[in-house]
PDB file with one MODEL, atoms N, CA, C and O in Angstrom:
MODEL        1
ATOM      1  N   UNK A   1      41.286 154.714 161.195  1.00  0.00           N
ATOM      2  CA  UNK A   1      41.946 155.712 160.388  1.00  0.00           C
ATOM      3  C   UNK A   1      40.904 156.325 159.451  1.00  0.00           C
ATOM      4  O   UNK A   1      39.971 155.762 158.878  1.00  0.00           O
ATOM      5  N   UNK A   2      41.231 157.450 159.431  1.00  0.00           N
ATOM      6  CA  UNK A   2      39.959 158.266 158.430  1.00  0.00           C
ATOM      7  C   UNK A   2      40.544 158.429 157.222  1.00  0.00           C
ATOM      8  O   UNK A   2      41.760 158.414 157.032  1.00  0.00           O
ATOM      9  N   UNK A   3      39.282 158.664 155.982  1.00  0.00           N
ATOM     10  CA  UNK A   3      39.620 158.914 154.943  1.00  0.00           C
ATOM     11  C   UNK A   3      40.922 159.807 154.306  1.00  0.00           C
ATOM     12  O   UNK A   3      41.859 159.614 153.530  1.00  0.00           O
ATOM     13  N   UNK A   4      40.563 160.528 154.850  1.00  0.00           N
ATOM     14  CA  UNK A   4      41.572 161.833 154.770  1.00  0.00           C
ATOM     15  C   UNK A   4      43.279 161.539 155.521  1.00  0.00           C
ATOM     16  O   UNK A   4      44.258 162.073 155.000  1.00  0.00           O
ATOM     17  N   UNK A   5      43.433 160.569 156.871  1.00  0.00           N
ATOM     18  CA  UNK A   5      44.362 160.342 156.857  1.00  0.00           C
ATOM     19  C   UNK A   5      45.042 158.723 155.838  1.00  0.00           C
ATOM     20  O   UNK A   5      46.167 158.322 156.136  1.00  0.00           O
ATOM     21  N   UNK A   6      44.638 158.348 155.279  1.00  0.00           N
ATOM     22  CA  UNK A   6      44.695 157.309 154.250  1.00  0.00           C
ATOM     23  C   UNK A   6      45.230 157.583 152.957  1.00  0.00           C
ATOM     24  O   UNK A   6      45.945 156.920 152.207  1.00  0.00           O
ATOM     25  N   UNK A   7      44.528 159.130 152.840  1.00  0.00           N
ATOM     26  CA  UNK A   7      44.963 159.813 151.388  1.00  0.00           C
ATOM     27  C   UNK A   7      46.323 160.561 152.109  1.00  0.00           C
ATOM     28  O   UNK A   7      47.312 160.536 151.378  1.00  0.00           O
ATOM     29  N   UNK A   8      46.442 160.966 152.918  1.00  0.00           N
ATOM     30  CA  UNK A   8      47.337 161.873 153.412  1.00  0.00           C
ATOM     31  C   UNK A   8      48.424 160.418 153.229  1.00  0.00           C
ATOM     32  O   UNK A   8      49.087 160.467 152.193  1.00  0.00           O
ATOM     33  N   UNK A   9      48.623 159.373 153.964  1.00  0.00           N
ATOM     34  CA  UNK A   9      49.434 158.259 153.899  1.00  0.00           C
ATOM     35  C   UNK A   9      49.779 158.091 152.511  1.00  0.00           C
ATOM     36  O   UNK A   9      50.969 157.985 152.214  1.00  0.00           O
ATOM     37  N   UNK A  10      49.107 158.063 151.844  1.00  0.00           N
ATOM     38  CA  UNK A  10      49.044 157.180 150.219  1.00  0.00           C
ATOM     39  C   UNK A  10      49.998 158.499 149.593  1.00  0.00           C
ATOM     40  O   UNK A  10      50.654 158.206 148.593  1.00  0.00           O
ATOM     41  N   UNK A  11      50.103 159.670 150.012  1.00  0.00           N
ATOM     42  CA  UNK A  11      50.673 160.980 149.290  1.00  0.00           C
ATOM     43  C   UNK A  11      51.642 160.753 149.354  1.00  0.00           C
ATOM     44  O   UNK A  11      52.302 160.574 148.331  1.00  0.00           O
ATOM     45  N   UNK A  12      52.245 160.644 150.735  1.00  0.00           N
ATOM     46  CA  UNK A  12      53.627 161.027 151.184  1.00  0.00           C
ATOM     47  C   UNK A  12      54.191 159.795 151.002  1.00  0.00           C
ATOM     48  O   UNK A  12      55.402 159.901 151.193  1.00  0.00           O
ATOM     49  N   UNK A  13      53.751 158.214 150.607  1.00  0.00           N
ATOM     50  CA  UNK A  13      54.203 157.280 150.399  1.00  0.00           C
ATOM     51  C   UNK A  13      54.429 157.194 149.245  1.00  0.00           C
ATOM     52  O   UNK A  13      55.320 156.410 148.917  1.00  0.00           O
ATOM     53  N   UNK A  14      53.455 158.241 147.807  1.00  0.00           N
ATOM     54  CA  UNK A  14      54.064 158.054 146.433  1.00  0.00           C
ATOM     55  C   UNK A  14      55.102 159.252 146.225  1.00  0.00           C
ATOM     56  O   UNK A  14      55.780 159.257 145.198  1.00  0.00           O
ATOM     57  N   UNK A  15      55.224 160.128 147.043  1.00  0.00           N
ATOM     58  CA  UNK A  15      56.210 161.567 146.989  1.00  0.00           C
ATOM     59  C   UNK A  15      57.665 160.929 147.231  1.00  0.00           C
ATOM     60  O   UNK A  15      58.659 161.165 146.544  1.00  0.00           O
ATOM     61  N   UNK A  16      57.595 160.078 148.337  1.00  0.00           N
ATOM     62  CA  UNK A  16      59.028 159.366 148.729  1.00  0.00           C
ATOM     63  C   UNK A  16      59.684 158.415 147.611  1.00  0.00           C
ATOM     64  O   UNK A  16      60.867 158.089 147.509  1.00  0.00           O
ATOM     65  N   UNK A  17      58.602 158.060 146.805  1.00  0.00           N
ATOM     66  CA  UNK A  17      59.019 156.763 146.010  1.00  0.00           C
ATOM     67  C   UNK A  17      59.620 157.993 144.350  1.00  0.00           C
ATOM     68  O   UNK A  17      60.478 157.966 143.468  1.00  0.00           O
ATOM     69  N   UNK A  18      58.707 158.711 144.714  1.00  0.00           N
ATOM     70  CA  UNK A  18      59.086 159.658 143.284  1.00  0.00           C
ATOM     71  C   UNK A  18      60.479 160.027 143.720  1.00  0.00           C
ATOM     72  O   UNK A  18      61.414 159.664 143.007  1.00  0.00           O
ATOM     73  N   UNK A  19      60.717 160.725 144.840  1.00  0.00           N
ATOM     74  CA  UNK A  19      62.166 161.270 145.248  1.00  0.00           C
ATOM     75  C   UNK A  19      62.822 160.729 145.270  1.00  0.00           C
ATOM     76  O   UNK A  19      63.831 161.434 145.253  1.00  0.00           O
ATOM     77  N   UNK A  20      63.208 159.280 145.322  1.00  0.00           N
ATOM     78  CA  UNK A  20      64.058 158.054 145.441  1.00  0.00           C
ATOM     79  C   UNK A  20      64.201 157.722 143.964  1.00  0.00           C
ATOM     80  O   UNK A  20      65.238 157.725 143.301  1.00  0.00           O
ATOM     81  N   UNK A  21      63.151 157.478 143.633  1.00  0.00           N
ATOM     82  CA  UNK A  21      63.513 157.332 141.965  1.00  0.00           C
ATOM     83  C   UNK A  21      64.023 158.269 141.058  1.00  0.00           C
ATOM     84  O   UNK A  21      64.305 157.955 139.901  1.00  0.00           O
ATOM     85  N   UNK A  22      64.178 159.543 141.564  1.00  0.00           N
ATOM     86  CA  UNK A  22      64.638 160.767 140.656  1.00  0.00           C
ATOM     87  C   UNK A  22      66.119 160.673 141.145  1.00  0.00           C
ATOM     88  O   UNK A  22      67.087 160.879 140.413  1.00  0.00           O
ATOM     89  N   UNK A  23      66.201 160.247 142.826  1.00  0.00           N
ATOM     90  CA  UNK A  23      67.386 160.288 142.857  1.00  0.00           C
ATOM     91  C   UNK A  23      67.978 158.697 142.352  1.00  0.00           C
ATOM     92  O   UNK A  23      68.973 158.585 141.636  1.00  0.00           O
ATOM     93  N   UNK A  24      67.295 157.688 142.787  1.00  0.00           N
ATOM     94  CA  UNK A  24      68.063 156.495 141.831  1.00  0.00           C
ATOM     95  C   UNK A  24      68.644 156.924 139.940  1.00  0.00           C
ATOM     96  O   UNK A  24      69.795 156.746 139.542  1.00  0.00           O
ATOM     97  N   UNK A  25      68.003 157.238 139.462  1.00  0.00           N
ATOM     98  CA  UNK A  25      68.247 158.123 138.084  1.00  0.00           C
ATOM     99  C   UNK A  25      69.270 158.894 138.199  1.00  0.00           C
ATOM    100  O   UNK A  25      70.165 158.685 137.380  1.00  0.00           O
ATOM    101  N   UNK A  26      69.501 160.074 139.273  1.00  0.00           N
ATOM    102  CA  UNK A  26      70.740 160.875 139.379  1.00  0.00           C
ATOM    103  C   UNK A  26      72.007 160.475 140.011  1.00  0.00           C
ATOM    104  O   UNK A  26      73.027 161.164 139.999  1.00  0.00           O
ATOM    105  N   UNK A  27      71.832 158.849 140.791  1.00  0.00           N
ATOM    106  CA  UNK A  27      73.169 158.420 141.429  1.00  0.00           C
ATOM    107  C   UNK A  27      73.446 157.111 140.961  1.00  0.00           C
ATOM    108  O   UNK A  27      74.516 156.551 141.198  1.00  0.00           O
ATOM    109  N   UNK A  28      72.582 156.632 140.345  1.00  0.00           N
ATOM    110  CA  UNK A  28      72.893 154.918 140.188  1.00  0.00           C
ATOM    111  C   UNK A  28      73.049 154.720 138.808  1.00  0.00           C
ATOM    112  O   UNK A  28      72.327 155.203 137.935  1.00  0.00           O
ATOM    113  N   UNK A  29      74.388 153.714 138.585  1.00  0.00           N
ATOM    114  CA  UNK A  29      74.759 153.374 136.784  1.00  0.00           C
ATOM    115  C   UNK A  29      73.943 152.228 136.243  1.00  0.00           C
ATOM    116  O   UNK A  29      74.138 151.013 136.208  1.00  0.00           O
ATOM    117  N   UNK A  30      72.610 153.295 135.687  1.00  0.00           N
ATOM    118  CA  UNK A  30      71.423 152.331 135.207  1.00  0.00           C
ATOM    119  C   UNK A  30      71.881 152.224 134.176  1.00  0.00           C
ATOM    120  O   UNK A  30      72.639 153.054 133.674  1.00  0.00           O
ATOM    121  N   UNK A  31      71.342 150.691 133.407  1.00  0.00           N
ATOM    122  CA  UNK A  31      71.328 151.153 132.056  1.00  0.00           C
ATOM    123  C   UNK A  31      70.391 151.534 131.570  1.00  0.00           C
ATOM    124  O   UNK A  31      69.515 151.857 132.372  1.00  0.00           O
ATOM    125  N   UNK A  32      70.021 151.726 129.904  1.00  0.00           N
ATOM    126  CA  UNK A  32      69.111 152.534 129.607  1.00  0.00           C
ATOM    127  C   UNK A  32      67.813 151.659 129.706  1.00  0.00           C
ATOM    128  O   UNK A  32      66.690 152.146 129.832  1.00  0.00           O
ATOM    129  N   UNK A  33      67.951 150.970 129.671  1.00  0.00           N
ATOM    130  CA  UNK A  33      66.590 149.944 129.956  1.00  0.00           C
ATOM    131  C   UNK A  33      66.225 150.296 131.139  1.00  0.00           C
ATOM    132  O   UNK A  33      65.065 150.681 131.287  1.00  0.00           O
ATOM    133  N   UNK A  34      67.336 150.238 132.533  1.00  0.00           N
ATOM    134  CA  UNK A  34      66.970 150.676 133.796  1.00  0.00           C
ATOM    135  C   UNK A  34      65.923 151.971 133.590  1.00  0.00           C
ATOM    136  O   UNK A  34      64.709 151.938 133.793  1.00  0.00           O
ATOM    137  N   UNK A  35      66.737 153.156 133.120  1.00  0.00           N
ATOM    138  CA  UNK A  35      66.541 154.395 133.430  1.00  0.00           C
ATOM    139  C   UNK A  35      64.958 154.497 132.113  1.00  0.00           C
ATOM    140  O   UNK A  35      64.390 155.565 131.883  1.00  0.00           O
ATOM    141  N   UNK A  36      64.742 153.784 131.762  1.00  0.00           N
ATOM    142  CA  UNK A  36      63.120 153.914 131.069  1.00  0.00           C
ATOM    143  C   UNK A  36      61.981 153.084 132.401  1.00  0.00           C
ATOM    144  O   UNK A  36      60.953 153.497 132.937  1.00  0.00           O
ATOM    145  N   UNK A  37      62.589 152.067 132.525  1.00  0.00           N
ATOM    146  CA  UNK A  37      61.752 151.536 133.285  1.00  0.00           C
ATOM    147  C   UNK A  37      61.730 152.715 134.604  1.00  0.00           C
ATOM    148  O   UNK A  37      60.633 153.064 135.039  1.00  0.00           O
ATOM    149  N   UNK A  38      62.754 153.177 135.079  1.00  0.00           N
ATOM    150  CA  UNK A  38      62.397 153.871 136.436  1.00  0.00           C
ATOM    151  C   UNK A  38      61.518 155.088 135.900  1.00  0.00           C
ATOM    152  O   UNK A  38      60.444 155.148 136.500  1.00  0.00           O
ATOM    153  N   UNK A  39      61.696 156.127 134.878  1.00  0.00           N
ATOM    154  CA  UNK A  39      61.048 156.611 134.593  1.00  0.00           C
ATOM    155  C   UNK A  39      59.152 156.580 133.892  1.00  0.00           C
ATOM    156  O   UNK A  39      58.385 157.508 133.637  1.00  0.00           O
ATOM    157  N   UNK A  40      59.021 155.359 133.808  1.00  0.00           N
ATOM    158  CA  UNK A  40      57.911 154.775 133.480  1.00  0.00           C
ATOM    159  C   UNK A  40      57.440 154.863 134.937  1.00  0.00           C
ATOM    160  O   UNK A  40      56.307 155.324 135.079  1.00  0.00           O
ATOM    161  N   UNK A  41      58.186 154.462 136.182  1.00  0.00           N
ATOM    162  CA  UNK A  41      57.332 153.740 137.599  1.00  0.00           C
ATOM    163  C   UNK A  41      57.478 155.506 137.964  1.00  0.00           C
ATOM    164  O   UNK A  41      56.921 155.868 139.001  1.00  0.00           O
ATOM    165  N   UNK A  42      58.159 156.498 137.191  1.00  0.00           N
ATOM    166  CA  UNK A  42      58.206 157.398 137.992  1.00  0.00           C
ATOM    167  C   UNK A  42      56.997 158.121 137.824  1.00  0.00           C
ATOM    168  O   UNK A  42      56.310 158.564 138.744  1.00  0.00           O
ATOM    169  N   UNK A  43      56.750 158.227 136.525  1.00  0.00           N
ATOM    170  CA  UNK A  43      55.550 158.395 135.783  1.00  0.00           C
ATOM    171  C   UNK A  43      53.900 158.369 136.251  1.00  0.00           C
ATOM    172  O   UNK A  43      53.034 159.239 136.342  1.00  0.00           O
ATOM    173  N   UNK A  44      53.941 156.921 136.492  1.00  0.00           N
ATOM    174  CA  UNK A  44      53.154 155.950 137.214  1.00  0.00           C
ATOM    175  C   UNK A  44      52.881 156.831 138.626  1.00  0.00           C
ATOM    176  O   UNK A  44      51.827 157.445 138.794  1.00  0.00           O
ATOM    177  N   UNK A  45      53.732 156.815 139.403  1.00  0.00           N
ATOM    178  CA  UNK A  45      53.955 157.261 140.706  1.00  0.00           C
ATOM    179  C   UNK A  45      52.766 158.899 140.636  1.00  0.00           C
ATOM    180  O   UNK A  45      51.684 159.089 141.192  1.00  0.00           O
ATOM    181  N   UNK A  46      53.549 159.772 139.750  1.00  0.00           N
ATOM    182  CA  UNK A  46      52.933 161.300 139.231  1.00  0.00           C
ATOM    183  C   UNK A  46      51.575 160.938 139.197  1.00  0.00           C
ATOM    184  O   UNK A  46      50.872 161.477 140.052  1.00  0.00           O
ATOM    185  N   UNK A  47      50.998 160.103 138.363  1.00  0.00           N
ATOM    186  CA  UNK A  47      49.770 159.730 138.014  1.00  0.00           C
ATOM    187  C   UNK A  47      48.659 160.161 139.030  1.00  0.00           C
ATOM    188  O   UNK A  47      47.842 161.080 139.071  1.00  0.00           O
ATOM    189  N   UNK A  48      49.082 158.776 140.076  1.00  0.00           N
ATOM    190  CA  UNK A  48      48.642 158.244 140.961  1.00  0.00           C
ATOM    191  C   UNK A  48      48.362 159.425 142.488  1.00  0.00           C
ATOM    192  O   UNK A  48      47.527 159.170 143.355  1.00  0.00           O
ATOM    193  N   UNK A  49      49.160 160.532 142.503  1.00  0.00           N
ATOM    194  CA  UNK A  49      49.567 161.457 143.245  1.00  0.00           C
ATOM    195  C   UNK A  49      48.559 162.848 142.525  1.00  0.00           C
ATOM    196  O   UNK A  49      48.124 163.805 143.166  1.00  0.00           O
ATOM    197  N   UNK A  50      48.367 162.579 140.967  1.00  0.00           N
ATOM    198  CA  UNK A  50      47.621 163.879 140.813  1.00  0.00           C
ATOM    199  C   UNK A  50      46.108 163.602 140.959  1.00  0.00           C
ATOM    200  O   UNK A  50      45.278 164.506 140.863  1.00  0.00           O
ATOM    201  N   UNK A  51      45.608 161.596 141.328  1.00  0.00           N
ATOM    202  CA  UNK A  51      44.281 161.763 140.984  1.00  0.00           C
ATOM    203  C   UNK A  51      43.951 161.908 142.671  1.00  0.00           C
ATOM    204  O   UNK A  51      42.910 162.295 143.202  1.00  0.00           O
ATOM    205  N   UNK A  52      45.138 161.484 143.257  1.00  0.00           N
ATOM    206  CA  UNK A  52      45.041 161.972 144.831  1.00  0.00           C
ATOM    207  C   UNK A  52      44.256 163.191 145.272  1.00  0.00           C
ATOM    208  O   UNK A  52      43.131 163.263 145.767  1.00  0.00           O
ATOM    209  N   UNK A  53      45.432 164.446 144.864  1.00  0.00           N
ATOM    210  CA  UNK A  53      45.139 165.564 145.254  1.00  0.00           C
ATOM    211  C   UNK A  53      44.283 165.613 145.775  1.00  0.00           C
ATOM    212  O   UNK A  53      43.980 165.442 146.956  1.00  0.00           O
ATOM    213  N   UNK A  54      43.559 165.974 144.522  1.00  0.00           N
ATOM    214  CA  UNK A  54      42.013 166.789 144.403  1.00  0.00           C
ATOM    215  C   UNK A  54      41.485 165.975 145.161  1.00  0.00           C
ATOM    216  O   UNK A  54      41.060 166.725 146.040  1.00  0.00           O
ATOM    217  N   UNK A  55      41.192 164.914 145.466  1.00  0.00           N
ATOM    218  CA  UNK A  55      40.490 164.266 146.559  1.00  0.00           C
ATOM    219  C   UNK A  55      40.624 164.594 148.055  1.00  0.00           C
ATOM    220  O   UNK A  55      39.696 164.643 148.862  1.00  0.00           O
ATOM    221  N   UNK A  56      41.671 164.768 148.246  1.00  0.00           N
ATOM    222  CA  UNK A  56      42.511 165.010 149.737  1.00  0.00           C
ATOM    223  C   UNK A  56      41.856 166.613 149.513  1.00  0.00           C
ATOM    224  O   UNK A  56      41.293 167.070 150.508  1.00  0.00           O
ATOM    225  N   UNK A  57      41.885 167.264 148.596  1.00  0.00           N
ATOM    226  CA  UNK A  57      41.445 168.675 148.767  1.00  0.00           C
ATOM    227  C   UNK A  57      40.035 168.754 149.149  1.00  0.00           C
ATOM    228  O   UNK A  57      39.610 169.335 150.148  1.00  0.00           O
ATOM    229  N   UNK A  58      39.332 168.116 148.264  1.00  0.00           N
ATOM    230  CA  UNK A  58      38.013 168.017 148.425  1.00  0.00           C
ATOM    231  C   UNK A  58      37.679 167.447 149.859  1.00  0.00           C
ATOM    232  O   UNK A  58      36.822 168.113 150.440  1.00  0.00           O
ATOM    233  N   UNK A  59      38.172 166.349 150.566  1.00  0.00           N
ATOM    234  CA  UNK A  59      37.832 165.610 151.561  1.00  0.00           C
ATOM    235  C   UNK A  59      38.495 166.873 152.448  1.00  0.00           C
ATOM    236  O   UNK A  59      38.317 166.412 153.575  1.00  0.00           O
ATOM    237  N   UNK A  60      39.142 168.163 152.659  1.00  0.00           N
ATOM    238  CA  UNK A  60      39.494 168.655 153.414  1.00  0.00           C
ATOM    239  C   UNK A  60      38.324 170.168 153.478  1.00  0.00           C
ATOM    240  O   UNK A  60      38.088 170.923 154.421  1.00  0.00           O
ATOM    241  N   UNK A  61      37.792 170.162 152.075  1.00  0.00           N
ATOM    242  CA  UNK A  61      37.112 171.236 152.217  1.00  0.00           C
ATOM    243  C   UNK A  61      35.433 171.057 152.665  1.00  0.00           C
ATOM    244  O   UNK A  61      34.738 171.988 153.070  1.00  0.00           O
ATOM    245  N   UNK A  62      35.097 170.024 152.537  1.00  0.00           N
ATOM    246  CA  UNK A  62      33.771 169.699 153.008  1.00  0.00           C
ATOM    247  C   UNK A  62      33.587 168.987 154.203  1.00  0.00           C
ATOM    248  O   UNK A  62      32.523 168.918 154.817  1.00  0.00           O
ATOM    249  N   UNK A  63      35.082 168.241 154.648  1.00  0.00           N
ATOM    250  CA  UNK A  63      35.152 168.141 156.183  1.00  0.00           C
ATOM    251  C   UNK A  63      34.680 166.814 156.115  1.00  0.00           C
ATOM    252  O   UNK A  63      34.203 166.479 157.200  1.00  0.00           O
ATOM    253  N   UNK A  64      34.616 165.724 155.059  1.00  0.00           N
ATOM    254  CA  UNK A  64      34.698 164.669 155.320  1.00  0.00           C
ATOM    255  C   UNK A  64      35.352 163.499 155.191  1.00  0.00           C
ATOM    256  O   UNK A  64      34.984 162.475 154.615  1.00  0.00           O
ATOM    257  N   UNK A  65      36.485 163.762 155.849  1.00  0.00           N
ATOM    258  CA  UNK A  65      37.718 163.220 156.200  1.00  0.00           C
ATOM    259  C   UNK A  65      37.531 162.340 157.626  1.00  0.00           C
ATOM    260  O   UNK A  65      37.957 161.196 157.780  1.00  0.00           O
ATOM    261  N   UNK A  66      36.640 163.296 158.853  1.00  0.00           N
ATOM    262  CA  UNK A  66      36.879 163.034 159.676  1.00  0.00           C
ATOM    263  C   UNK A  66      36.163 161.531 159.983  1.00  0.00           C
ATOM    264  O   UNK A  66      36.847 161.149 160.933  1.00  0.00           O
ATOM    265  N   UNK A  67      35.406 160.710 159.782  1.00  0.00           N
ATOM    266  CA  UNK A  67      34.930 159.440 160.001  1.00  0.00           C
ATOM    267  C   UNK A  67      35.530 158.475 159.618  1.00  0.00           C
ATOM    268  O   UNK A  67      35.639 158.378 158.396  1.00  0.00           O
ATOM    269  N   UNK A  68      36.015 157.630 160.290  1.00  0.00           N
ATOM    270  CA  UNK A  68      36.538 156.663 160.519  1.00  0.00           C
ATOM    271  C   UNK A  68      35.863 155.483 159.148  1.00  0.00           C
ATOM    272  O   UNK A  68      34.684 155.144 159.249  1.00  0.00           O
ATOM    273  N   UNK A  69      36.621 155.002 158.070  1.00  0.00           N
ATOM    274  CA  UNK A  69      36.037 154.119 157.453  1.00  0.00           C
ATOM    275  C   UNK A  69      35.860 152.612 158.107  1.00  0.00           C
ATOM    276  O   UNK A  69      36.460 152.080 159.040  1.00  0.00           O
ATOM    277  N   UNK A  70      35.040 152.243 157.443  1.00  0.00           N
ATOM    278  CA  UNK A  70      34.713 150.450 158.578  1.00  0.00           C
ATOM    279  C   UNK A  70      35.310 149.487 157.175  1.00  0.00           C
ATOM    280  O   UNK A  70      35.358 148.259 157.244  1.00  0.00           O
TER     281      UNK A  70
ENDMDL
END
């Protein structure tokens, strides 16, 4: 698996967890302790997804994505 598909994995695996948690927040009777803590992991999640990006961008614009890490 190459770099670039790893970051591509790691994206769409913190995008799903953000969407689940926005919707756990909009359907489930948290309490408020719940609904800080989910918003803390949701937080967390954002973080983790913006230091992504730019990497996945970068690894797409200089084209080194394609090698296989060992």
């Amino acid at each position: 698996m190459t770099k670039l598909e790893r970051i591509n994995d790691s994206i769409g695996l913190l995008l799903e967890s953000i969407r689940q948690g926005w919707l756990d927040l909009a359907t489930k009777p948290l309490s408020n302790e719940g609904r800080t803590r989910e918003r803390e992991a949701i937080a967390c999640y954002e973080a983790q997804l913006l230091e992504l990006l730019p990497l996945r961008d970068s690894l797409r614009a200089f084209g080194d994505g394609g090698d296989p890490e060992r």
